[in-house]
N, C-alpha and C positions, 0 to 999 in steps of 0.2 A: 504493500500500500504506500509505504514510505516512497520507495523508488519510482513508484507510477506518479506519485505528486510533483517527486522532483523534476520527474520529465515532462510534464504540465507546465510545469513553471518555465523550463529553459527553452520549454516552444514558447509559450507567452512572452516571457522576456526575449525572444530572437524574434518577435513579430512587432515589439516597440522599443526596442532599445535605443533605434533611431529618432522615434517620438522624444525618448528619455532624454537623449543628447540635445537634442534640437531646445526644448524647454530648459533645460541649465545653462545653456549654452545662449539663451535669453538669458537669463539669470547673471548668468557671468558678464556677457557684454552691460548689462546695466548698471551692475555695481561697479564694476572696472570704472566708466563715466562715471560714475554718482564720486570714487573716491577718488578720483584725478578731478572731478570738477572741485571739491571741497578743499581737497591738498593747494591746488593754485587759488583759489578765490575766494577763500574762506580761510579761520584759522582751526574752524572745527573742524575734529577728527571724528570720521562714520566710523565707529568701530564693528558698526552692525553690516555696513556695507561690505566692508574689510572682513568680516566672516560667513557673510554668503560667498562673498566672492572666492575665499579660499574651497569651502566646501565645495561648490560649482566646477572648479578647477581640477579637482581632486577626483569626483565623479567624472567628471569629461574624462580624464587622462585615463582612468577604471576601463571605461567605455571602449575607449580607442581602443588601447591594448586588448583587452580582451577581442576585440575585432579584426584587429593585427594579426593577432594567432590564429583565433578561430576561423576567418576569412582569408587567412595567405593566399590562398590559390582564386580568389574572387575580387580582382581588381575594383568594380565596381559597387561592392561594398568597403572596401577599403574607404574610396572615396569618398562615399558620402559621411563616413564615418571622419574623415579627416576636413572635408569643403567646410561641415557645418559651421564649426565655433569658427572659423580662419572667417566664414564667410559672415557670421553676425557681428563679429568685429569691424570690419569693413562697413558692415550696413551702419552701425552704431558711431562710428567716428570720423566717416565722412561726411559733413555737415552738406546739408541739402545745397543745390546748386554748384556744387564743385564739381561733380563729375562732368563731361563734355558736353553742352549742351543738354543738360540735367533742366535745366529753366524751362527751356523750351517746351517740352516733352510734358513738364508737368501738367503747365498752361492746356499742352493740347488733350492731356488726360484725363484734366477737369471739365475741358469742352465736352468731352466723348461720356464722360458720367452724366449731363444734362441730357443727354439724345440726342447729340448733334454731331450724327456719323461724320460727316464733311461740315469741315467748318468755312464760315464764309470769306471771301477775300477782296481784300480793298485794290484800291487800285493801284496801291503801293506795292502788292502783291504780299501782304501781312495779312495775320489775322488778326479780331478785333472780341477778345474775350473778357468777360466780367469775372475777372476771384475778387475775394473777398480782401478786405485795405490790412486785415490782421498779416495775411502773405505779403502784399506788395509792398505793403508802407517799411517792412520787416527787415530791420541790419540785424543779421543772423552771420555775422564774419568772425565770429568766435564762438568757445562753446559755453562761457559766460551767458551771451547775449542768450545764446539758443536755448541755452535750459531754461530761461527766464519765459521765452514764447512757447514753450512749448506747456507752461504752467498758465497761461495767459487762455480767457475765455476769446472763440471765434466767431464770429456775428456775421452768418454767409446772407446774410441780407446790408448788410454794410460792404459793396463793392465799389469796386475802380475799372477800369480798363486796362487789360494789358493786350502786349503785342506778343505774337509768336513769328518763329519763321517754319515750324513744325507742320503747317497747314497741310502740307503734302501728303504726312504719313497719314496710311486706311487705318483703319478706327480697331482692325484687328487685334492689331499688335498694346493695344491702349485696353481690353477688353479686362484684367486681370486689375491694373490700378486706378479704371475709371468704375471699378465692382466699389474698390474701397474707398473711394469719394464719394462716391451716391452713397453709401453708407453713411460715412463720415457728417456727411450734408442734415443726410433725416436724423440722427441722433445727436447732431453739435457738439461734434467731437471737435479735439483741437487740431488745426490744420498741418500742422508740423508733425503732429503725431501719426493723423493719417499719412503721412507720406512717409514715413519710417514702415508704416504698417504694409503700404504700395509696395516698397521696396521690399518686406518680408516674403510678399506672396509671387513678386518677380524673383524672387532668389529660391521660395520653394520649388517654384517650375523650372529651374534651372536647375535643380539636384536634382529632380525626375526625369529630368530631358537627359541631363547629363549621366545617370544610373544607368539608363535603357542603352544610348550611346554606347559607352563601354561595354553593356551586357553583350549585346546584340552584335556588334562589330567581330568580324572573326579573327582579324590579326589588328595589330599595331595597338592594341590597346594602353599599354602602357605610353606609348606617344599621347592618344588621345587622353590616359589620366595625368600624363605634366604637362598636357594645353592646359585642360579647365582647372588646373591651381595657378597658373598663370596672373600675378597681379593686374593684370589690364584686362582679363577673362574677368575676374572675381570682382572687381571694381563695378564693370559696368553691368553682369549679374547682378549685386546688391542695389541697383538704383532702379529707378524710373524710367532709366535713358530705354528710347526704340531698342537699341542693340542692346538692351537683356532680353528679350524675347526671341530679337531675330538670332541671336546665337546660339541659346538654345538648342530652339526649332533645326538652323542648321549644322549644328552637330548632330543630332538625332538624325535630321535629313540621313547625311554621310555615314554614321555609323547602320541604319536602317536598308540602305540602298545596296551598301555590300552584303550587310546578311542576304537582303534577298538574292545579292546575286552569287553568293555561295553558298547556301544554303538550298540540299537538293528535295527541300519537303516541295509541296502543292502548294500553291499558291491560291489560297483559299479566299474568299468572300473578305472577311475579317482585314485580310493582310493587306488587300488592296484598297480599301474605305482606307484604312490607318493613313497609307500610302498617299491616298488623293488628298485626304485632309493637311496631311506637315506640305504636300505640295501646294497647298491653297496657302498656307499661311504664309511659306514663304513667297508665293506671287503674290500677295498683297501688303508684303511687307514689305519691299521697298520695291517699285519696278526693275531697279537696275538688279536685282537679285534672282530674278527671272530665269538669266542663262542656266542658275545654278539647277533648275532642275533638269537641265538636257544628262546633268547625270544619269536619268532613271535611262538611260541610252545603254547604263550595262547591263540592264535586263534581259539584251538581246543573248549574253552569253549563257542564260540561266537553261540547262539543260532540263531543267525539270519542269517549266513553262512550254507548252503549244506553241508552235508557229505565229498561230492566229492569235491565241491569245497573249503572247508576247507583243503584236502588234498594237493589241487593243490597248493594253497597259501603259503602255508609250504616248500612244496617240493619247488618251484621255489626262496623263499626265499632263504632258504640254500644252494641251490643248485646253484644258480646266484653268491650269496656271495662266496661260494666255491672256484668256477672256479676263480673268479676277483682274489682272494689273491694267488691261486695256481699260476697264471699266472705271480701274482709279484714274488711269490719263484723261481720260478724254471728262469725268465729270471735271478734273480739276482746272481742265483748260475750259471745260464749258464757262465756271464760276471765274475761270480769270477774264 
C-alpha cells in the first residue's frame, strides 16, 4: 500500500512539478525586486522578502536537479525546467518599454483588446489610440518610479492619445496580451501590472512552443535548446514585443516540419489542422514571414505521404498562408 502511494505521488509530482517551479519561480523573481528595490531606496530591511526569496531559490534549484537526473536523456524537459526562473527574471526586471519596440506593440495590444482587429491610420501613416494618462503621463525609467505605478490606482476612463507605428501587425499575434487587457480593463487592475501579466502569458506560450520544438524535432536538438536560452530569444519571449509570439510559432514551425518530414507515421487528420494553423499564424504575422512556410516544401520527401496527398499538403499550406497575409496587405493599404 505504502509503495503504491509512493508511486501516486511521483506520477503527481512529475505531472506539476513544472507548475511547482513556475509559481516559486514567481515567488523568487518578486522578492529578489521587493529586496533590491528596498536595499537601494529605502533603509529598510525585508527580512521576510529575504526568506521567501531564499526558500524559493532552494526549491527551484531541488526542482532542477532533480530534472537534470531524472530527465538527462529529454532535452526538452531539461529546458523548460531551466527557461522558467532565467525567464521570470527577465520578465520581472526588464522594466516595460525597454525591450525593442516594446511601446509600440503594447499601444497596438490594447487596441486589439477593444475589438479593433485593424486599427485605423492617419495620414501620417500612424495610429491614433486612447490608453489611459496612468501609462502615458508615466516616467517608469527606474525601478523606484515603477514600483510606485505599479501601486498606483488606473482610471481606463481617464485617457490621452497615443501614436503607434505597430498598425501593421494582424491582430493575431496580439491575441494572448490583448486577453489580458480586456481583463485588466473590466476588473481595474493596475496597468503596469497587466502588462507584466501580458508578458507572463507570452512567455508561457513560448515554453510550450519551445517544449514541442525540441520534443518533436528529430536531430539538432541540443542546437535548438542553446537558441531558446539565448538572451535576445528570452528577452523578447518575456515581453509584449510581436517577436514573442512570432518566435515561438517559428521554432515550432521548424522543429514541427522536420518531424513530419522524418517521421514515417501517416499523416493523419490531426497533424495537418496542427500544421495549417502554426502556418496561419505565421502568414499573419508579419507578411515578410510568408516565405518561411515554403519550408513545408520538405514534405515532398516524406515517404510515408501519397503522391496526391503530398501535393494537397503543400498547396493548402501556401496557399492558406497566402491568402491570410494578402488579406493583411491589401486591408492595410485599403485604410492607408
Amino acid at each position: 500500500m505504502l509503495e503504491k502511494s509512493k508511486k501516486y505521488l511521483s506520477l503527481a509530482y512529475n505531472k506539476i512539478n513544472f507548475i511547482i517551479e513556475f509559481i516559486f519561480s514567481i515567488i523568487l523573481a518578486h522578492n529578489l525586486f521587493k529586496i533590491l528595490y528596498y536595499s537601494k531606496y529605502t533603509d529598510f530591511t525585508f527580512k521576510k522578502s529575504t526568506a521567501f526569496f531564499v526558500i524559493s531559490l532552494i526549491i527551484i534549484l531541488i526542482i532542477i536537479i532533480h530534472n537534470l537526473i531524472k530527465n538527462k536523456n529529454k532535452l526538452e524537459k531539461i529546458f523548460v525546467s531551466i527557461v522558467i526562473p532565467i525567464g521570470m527574471l527577465y520578465l520581472a526586471f526588464v522594466m516595460p518599454n525597454v525591450v525593442p519596440d516594446e511601446s509600440s506593440h503594447i499601444v497596438r495590444a490594447y487596441d486589439v483588446s477593444k475589438g479593433n482587429i485593424i486599427s485605423p491610420i492617419s495620414e501620417d501613416g500612424d495610429s491614433k489610440i486612447q490608453l489611459p494618462k496612468h501609462y502615458t503621463k508615466a516616467d517608469n525609467d527606474t525601478y523606484e518610479k515603477l514600483y510606485k505605478l505599479m501601486h498606483e490606482e488606473t482610471n481606463y476612463y481617464d485617457c490621452e492619445d497615443k501614436y503607434t507605428g505597430a498598425q501593421s501587425y494582424m491582430a493575431t499575434i496580439y491575441v494572448p496580451s490583448s486577453i489580458i487587457f480586456f481583463i485588466a480593463r473590466k476588473l481595474s487592475l493596475n496597468f503596469f501590472v497587466a502588462i507584466f501579466l501580458a508578458r507572463m502569458l507570452n512567455f508561457i506560450i513560448f515554453i510550450i512552443c519551445g517544449y514541442y520544438a525540441i520534443k518533436l524535432i528529430p536531430f539538432g536538438k541540443l542546437v535548438m535548446f542553446v537558441y531558446m536560452l539565448t538572451p535576445m530569444i528570452l528577452q523578447q519571449a518575456a515581453s509584449i514585443s510581436a517577436d514573442s509570439i512570432t518566435n515561438s510559432f517559428v521554432l515550432l514551425f521548424i522543429g514541427y516540419s522536420i518531424y513530419l518530414f522524418k517521421n514515417n507515421e501517416k499523416l493523419t487528420t490531426k497533424k495537418k489542422i496542427l500544421y495549417y494553423l502554426i502556418c496561419i499564424v505565421l502568414g499573419t504575422a508579419k507578411y515578410v514571414y510568408f516565405p518561411i512556410v515554403g519550408i513545408s516544401l520538405i514534405a515532398i520527401g516524406s515517404k510515408n505521404i501519397e503522391k496526391k496527398d503530398k501535393t494537397k499538403v503543400i498547396i493548402t499550406s501556401i496557399v492558406r498562408s497566402f491568402i491570410f497575409s494578402y488579406c493583411i496587405i491589401f486591408n492595410i493599404n485599403k485604410l492607408c
